[in-house]
C-alpha positions in Angstrom: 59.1 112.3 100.6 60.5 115.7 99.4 64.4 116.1 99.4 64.3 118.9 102.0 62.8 116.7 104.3 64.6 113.7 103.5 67.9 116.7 104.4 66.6 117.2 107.4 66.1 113.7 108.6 69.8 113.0 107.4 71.0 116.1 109.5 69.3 114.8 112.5 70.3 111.2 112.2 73.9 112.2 111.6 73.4 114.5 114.8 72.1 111.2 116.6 74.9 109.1 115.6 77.4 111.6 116.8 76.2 112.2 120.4 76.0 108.4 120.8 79.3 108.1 119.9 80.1 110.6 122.0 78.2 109.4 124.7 79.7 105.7 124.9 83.0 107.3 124.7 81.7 109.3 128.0 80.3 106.2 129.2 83.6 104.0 128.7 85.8 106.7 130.3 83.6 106.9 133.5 83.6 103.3 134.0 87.6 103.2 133.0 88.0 105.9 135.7 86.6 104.3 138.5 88.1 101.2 137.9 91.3 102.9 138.0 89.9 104.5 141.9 89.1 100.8 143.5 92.1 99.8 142.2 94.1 102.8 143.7 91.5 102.1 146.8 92.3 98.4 147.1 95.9 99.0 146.5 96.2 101.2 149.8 94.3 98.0 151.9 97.0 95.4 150.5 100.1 97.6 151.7 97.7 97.8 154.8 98.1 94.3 154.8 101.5 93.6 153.7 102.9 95.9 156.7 100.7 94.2 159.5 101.8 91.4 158.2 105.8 92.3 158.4 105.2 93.6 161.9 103.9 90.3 162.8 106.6 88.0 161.1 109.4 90.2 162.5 107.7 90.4 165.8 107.3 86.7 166.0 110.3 86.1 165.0 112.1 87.5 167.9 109.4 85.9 170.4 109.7 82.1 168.5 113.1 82.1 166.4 113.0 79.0 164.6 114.6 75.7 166.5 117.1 75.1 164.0 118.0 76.7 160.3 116.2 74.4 158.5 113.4 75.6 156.0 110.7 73.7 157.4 111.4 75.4 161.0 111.6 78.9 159.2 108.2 78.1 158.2 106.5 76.4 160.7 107.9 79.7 163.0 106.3 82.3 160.3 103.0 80.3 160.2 102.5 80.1 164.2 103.5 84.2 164.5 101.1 85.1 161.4 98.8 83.0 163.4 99.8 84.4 166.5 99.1 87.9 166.0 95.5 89.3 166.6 96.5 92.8 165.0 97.4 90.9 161.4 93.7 89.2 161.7 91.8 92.5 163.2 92.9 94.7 159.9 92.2 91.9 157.4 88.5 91.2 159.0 87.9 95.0 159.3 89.2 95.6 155.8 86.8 92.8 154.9 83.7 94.2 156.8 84.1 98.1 155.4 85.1 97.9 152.1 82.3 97.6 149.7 83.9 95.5 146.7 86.5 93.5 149.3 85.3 89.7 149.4 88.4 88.2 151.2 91.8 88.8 152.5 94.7 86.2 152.7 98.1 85.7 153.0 99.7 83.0 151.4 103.3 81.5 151.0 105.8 81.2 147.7 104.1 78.0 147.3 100.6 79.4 147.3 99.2 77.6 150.4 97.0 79.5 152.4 98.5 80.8 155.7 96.1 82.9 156.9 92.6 84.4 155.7 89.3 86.1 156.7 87.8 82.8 155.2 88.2 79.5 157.8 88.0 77.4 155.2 90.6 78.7 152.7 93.5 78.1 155.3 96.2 75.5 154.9 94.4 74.8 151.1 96.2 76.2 147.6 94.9 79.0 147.0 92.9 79.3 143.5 93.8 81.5 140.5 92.2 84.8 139.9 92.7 86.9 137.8 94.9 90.1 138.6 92.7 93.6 138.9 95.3 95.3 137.5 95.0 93.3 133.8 91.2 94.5 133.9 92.9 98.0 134.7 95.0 98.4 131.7 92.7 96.3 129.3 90.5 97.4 126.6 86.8 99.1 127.7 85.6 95.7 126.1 87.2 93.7 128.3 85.9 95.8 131.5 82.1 95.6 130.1 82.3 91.9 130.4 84.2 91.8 133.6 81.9 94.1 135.3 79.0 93.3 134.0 79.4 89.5 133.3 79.2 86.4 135.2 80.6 86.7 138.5 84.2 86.5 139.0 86.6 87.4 142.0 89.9 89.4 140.6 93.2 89.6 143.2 95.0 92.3 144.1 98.8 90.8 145.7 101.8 92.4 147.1 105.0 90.0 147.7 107.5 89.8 151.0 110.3 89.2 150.4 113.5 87.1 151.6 116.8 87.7 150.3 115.2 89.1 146.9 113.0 86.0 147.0 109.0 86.3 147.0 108.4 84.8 151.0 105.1 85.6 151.3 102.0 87.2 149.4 99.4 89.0 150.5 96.1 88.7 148.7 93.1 91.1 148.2 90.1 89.6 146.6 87.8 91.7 145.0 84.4 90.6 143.7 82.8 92.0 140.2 79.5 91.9 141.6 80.3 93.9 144.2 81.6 96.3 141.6 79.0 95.8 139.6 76.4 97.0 142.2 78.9 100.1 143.1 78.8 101.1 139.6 75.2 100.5 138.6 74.0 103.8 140.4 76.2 106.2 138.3 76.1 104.4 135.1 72.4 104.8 135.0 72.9 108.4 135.6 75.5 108.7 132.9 72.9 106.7 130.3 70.2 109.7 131.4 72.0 112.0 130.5 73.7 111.0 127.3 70.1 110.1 126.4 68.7 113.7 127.2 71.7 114.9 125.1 71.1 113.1 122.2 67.9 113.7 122.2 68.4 117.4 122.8 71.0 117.2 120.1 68.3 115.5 117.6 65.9 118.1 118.0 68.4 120.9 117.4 70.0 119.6 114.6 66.8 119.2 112.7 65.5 123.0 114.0 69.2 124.3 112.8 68.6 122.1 109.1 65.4 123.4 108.5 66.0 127.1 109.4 68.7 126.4 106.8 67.2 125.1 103.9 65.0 127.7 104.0 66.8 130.3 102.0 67.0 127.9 99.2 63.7 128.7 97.2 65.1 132.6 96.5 68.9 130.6 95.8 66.7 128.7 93.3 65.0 132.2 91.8 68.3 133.5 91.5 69.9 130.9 89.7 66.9 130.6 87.4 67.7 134.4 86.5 71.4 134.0 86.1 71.0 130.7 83.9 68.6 132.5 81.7 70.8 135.7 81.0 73.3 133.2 80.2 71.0 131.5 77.6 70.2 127.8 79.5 67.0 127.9 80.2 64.6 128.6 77.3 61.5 129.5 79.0 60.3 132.3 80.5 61.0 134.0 83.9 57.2 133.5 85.8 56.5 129.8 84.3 57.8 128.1 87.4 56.6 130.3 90.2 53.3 129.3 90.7 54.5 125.6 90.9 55.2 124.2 94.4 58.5 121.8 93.2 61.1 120.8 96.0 63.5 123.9 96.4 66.3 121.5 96.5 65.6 119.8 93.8 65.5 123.1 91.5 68.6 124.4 93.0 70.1 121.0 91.8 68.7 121.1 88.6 70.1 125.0 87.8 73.3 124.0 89.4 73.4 121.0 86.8 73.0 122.9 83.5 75.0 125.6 85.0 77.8 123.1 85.4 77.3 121.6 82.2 78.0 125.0 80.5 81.1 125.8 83.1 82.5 122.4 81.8 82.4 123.4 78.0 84.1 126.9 78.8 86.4 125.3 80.9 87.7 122.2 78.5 88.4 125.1 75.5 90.3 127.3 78.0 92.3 124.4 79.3 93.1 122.9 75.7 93.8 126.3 74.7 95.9 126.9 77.7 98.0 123.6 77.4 99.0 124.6 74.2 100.0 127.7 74.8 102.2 126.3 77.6 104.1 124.2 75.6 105.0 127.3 73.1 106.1 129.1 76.4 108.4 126.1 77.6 110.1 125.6 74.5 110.3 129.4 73.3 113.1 131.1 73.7 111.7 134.5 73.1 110.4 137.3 76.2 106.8 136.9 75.9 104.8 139.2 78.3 101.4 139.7 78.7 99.7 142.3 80.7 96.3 143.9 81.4 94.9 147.2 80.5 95.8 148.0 84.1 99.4 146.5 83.2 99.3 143.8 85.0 101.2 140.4 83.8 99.2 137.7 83.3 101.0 135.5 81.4 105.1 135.3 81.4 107.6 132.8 79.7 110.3 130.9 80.9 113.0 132.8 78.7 111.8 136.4 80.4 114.2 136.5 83.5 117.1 135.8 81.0 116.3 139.3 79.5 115.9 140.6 82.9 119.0 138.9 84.2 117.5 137.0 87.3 119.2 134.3 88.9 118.8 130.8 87.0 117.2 128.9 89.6 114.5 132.2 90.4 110.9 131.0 89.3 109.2 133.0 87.1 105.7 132.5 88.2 105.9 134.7 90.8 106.3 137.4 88.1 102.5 136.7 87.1 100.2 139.1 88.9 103.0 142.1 89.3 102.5 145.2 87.7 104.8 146.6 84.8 106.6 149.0 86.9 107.5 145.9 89.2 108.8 143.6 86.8 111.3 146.7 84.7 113.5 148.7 86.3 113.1 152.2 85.1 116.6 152.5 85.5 118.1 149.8 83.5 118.4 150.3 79.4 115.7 147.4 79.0 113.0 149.0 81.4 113.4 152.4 80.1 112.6 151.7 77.0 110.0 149.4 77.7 108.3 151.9 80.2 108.3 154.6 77.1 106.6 152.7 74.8 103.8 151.8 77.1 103.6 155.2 77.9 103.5 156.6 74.2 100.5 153.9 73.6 101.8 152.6 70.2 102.6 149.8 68.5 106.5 148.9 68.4 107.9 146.6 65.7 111.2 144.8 66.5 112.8 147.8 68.5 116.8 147.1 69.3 118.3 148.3 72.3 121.9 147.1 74.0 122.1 146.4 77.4 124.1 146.6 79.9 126.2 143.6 79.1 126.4 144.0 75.4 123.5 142.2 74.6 121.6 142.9 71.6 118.1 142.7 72.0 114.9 143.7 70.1 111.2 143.9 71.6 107.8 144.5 70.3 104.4 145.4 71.3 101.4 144.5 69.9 98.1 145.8 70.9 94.8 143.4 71.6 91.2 144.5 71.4 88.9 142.6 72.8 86.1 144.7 70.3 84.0 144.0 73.4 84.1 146.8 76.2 86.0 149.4 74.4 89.8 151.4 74.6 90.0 150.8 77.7 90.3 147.2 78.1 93.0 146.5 75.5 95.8 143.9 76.2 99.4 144.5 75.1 101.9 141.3 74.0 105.7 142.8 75.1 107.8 140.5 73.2 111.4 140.3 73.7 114.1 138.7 71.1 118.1 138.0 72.1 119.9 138.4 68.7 123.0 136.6 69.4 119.9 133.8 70.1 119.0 134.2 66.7 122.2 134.1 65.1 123.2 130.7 67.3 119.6 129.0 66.5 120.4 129.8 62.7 123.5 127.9 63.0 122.2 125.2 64.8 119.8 124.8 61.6 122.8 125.0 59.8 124.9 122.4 61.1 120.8 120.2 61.2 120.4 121.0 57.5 124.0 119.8 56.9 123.6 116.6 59.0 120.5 115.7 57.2 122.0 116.1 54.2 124.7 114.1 54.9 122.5 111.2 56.0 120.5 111.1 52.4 124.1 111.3 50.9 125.8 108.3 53.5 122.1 106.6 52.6 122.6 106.3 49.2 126.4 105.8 48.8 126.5 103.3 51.3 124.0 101.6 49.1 126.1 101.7 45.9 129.4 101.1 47.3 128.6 97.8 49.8 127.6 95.8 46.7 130.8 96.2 44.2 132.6 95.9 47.9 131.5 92.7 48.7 131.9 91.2 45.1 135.7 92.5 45.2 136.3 91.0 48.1 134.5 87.6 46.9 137.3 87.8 44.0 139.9 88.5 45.9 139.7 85.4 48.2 138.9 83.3 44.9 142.4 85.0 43.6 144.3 84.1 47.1 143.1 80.7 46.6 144.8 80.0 43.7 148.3 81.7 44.5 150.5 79.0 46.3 152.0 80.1 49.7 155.7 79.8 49.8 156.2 78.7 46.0 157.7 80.8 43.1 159.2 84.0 43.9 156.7 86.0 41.6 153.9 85.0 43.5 155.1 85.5 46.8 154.7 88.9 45.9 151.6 88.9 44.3 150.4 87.1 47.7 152.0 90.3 49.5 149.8 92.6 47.1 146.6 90.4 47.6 146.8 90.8 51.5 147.5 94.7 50.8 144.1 94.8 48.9 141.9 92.9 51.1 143.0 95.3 54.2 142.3 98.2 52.5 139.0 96.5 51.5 137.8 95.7 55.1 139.3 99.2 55.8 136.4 100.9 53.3 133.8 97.9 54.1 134.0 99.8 58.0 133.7 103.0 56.4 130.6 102.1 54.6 129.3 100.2 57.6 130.0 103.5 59.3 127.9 105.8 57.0 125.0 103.1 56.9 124.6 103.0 60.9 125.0 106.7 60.9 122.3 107.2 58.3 120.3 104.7 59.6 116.7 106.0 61.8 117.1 105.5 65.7 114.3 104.2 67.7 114.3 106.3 70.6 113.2 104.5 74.2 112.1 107.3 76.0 111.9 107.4 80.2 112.0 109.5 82.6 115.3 109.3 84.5 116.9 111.6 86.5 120.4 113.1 84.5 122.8 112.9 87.7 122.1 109.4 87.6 123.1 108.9 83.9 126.3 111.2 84.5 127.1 108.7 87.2 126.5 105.6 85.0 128.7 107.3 82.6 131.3 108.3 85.3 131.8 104.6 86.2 132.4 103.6 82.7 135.4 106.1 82.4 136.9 105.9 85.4 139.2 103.4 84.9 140.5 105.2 81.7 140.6 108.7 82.8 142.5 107.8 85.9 145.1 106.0 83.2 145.5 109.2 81.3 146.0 111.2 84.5 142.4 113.1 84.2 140.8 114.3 86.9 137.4 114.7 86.5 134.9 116.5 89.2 131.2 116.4 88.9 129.3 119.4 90.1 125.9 118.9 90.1 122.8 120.3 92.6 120.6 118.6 95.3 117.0 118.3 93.9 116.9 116.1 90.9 116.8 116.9 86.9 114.2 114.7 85.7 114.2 114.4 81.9 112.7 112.2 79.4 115.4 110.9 77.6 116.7 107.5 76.2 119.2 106.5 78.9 121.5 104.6 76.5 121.6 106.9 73.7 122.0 110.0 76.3 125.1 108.0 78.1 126.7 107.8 74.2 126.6 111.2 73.5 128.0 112.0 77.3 130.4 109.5 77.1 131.6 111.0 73.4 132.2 114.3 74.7 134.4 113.1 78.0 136.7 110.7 75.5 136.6 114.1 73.4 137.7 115.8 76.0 140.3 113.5 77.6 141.7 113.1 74.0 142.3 116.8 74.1 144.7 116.8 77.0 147.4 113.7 76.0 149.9 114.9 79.5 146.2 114.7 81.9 144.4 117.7 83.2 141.7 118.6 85.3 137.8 118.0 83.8 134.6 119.4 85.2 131.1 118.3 84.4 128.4 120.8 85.9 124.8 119.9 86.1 122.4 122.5 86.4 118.5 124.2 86.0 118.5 126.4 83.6 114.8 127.3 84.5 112.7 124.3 82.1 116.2 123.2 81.0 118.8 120.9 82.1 122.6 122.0 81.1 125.2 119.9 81.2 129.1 121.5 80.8 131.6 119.1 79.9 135.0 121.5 80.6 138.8 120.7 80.0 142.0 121.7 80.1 142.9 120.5 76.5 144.6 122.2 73.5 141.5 124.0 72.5 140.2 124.0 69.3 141.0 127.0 66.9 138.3 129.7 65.7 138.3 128.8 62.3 137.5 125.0 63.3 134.5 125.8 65.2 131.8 125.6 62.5 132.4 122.4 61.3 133.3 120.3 64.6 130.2 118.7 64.0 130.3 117.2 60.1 130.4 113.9 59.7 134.1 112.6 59.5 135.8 115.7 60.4 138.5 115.6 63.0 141.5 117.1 63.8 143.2 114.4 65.8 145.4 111.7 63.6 143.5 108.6 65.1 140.2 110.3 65.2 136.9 108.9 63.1 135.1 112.3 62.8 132.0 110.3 64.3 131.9 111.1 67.8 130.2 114.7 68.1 128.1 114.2 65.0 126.5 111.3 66.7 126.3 113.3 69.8 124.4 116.3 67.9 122.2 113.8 66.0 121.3 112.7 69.5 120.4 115.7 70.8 118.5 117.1 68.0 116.5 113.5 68.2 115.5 114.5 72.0 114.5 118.1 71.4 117.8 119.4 73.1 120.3 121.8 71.7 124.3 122.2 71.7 127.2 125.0 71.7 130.7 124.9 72.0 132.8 127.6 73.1 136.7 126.9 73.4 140.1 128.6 73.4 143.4 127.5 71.5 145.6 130.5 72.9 148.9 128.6 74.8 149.0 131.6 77.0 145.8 131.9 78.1 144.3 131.4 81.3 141.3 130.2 79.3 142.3 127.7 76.9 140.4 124.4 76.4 136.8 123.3 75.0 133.1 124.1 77.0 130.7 122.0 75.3 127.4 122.9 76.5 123.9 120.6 75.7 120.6 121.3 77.2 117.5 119.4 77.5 114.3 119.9 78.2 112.9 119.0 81.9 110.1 116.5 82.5 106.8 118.5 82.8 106.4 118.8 86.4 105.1 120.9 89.0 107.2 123.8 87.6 104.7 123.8 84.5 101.8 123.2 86.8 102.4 125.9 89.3 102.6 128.7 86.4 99.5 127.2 84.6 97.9 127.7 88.1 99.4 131.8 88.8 98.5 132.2 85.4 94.7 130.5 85.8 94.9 132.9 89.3 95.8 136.1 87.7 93.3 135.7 85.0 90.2 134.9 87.3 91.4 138.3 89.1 91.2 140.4 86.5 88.0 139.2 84.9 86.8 139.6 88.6 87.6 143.7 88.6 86.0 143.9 85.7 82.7 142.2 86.8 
């Protein structure tokens, strides 16, 4: 069987299945529906009932009152004035003689015994259970097939009198399924007719529509053919597969197939190509800009609204697809310049400009031929440089370069020191040994000396214990947490000792989480090093603030006081090993926090003030981390996928 056919016949069977669906659905909701009228119909003949029979309790009542106030007189007087009354029995037989799906009518007491009824031999016997209409009603269509069209069954309809909020009496409506049955048997068949025509109809259409469809497929197929050999798939010749009489559809897969197969190869080396160059941008902290021949941007890094002084949380993606006049103001420093060089059509080689703000900033432009379709489709790279960026990421490889040659140094002296340490100390306690406590003046102070020795031996043992953990490689544990979270965890820990030294600290941090792939414990130590650093900075208390922010791909944390500041020529070596300023201070604490960093890709500054009178004075240390790739790095890999696809599309 060929494929088109076999398409066809799956069209129409799929068609089939629908309408019949369709149609029991349509079926089910008839039959619900009139079910729903003989109830409403019924309903109306048992409040029929129940008022006849009011009218003749009441009305007997006043003929017969009871003899005494006894229960058994109250009902022996109801029973002989339901009896009693002709008009109670003339509505019950007639309702009983005209309705179509009414078997019987009775009226019974609270006890269920049969008081009076259309059927002689159902009075003064319990009456039997049925079930209630109203259950069948609200039940599921299942339930309603059965009922209707099962084995025969009577099903009540009852309304209550009542006595002092007391069910007194009941009236009764039985209605009999095969009565319902043969009122409903005349329209279902209808219904059945005509979702059968439908379906049918439906069938016959579906497979006209799927044919009339498939036929454009055979010149799909010759197209494809032609368009997979210009692009070099297919070997043979253009005419060797006319004159055969294959399955359309089957051709039309098979071009599809190898057409696919040579999408997917483009498509893995763009997207290798393209994840790379991603994780240049996010880490990068040059402008980089690339635009069309038509100027148009089709790639742009994170670090490009810095230059253009954007707001921190604006996204840059939406700055793919804009032209060049969009994206630089002609009237700002920055865009003028820019604007003239693309204008003059020449290369530019590490230009500097100052902006607005003082910044000094060089940009470059480097023109791309694509050597395929001539001048006019050449790309430009914009490229733009912060100096003062420059200068700090020289000093950060500084202070690197001076940690890590501080490590080798701690490495190896720790080595060489920790032996003759340990073989003094061995001596020492040998020496101690052999002094008597409490015995000859001389050595009493010789034991005085002795103890003087071994304390300042334990006293260098910790500091060679101190270089060796500090030299020593750290196995990182990397997660992804979010860094409010580990502010918090670090927040708890110094609570109790901030609020002892009278430090206030508040945490300003935004809504939407900063997921970064850190190690949680070594990331608490370095936060926890700079808020003792800070606490230790303000001995009468003060005010702290630790801000959390976006920096776009970044996380920043501030850690802000109100201390003594630090002085200018301080700053550069705040972070070497066993420098400090403070007379209980190890000289440890910021180093580690700076090794830390470096060891999760993040970077630190430090800006503070030591002027008494300024408004100003105190410390800002500043860290930032990378964020977690997210959908950030996802939504500008797909603007920059979307502005690409346009352009090639303008050219085609």
């Amino acid at each position: 069987m060929r494929l088109k056919t076999k398409l066809v016949l799956a069209a129409t069977g799929l068609t089939f299945a629908i309408v019949l669906v369709l149609s029991a659905l349509f079926v089910s909701e008839l039959l619900r529906q009139r079910i729903e009228q003989t109830a409403a119909a019924n309903d109306v003949l048992v409040h029929e009932v129940w008022l006849e029979t009011r009218k003749a309790v009441e009305a007997g009542l006043r003929a017969n009152p009871p003899v005494d106030k006894s229960d058994a007189a109250l009902h022996e007087a109801v029973v002989n004035a339901l009896r009693s009354q002709t008009a109670l029995s003339d509505v019950m037989n007639t309702i009983v003689r005209y309705s179509p799906t009414v078997q019987d009518v009775s009226v019974t007491d609270a006890h269920g015994l049969t008081l009076v009824s259309t059927d002689p031999d159902a009075v003064d016997d319990k009456a039997v259970f049925r079930f209630s209409l109203a259950s069948v009603q609200n039940g599921p269509i299942s339930r309603q097939m059965r009922v209707v069209f099962g084995r025969p069954r009577v099903l009540d309809i009852s309304q209550s009198l009542e006595r002092n909020g007391v069910p007194f009496l009941v009236v009764h409506v039985g209605v009999r399924s095969t009565f319902l049955k043969n009122t409903y048997e005349p329209w279902l068949l209808d219904a059945l007719i005509f979702a059968s025509l439908a379906a049918l109809a439906a069938m016959l259409s579906a497979g006209l529509l799927a044919n009339v469809a498939l036929r454009p497929l055979e010149a799909i197929s010759a197209r494809l053919e032609i368009l997979t050999r210009a692009a070099g798939a297919i070997p043979e010749r253009l005419g060797e597969s006319r004159g055969t009489r294959t399955d359309e559809v089957v051709r039309v897969t098979r071009t599809l197939d190898r057409l696919g197969e040579q999408m997917r190869t483009q498509e893995a080396g763009y997207t290798a190509l393209q994840a790379n160059l991603n994780q240049m941008l996010d880490t990068l902290r040059d402008g980089v800009l690339l635009f069309t021949a038509d100027r148009r941007a089709v790639m742009v890094s994170d670090a490009v609204a810095y230059f253009l002084g954007a707001p921190l949380n604006e996204d840059h993606e939406k700055l793919v697809g804009m032209r060049l006049e969009e994206i630089f103001a002609p009237d700002s420093v920055l865009g003028e310049a820019v604007l003239e060089a693309f204008a003059e059509g020449s290369q530019v080689s590490a230009q500097a400009i100052t902006l607005e703000d003082g910044r000094q900033v060089q940009f470059s432009l480097d023109r791309i031929d694509d050597g395929l379709s001539g001048a006019g489709n050449v790309t430009t790279l914009l490229t733009l440089r912060d100096m003062e960026s420059v200068a700090q990421l020289g000093q950060e490889i500084e202070v690197a370069r001076r940690l890590a040659a501080i490590g080798r140094l701690t490495a190896g002296v720790g080595h060489e020191v920790k032996n003759p340490i340990n073989a003094m100390v061995l001596h020492l306690e040998l020496l101690r040994g052999k002094l008597v406590p409490g015995g000859v003046e001389a050595f009493g102070g010789a034991q005085r000396h002795v103890d003087i020795l071994a304390g300042e031996m334990q006293r260098l043992d910790r500091v060679v214990q101190t270089l060796a953990d500090f030299s020593r490689p750290m196995e990182l544990h990397l997660r992804e947490h979010d860094l409010r979270q580990v502010v918090g965890i670090v927040m708890e820990l110094t609570a109790a000792e901030m609020q002892e030294n009278q430090v206030h600290v508040v945490v300003n941090a935004p809504r939407e989480p900063l997921t970064v792939r850190v190690d949680a414990q070594l990331m608490q130590q370095a936060l926890l090093n700079l808020l003792l650093n800070g606490m230790q900075a303000m001995p009468d208390g003060g005010a702290m603030v630790v801000r959390l922010r976006r920096d776009h791909h970044f996380a920043v944390v501030e850690v802000i006081d109100e201390g003594v500041g630090i002085p200018p020529e301080l700053l550069p070596r705040i972070f070497e090993l066993y420098f400090t300023t403070k007379p209980k201070g190890s000289g440890i604490g910021l180093a580690m926090t700076y090794r830390i960093l470096q060891l999760h890709g993040g970077a630190m500054e430090v800006r503070s003030s030591a002027d008494p009178s300024s408004v100003e004075r105190g410390t800002t240390f500043t860290f930032r981390l990378p964020l977690a790739a997210g959908a950030a790095t996802e939504s500008r890999k797909a603007a920059a996928a979307g502005a690409v696809q346009k352009e090639l599309g303008e050219r085609v």
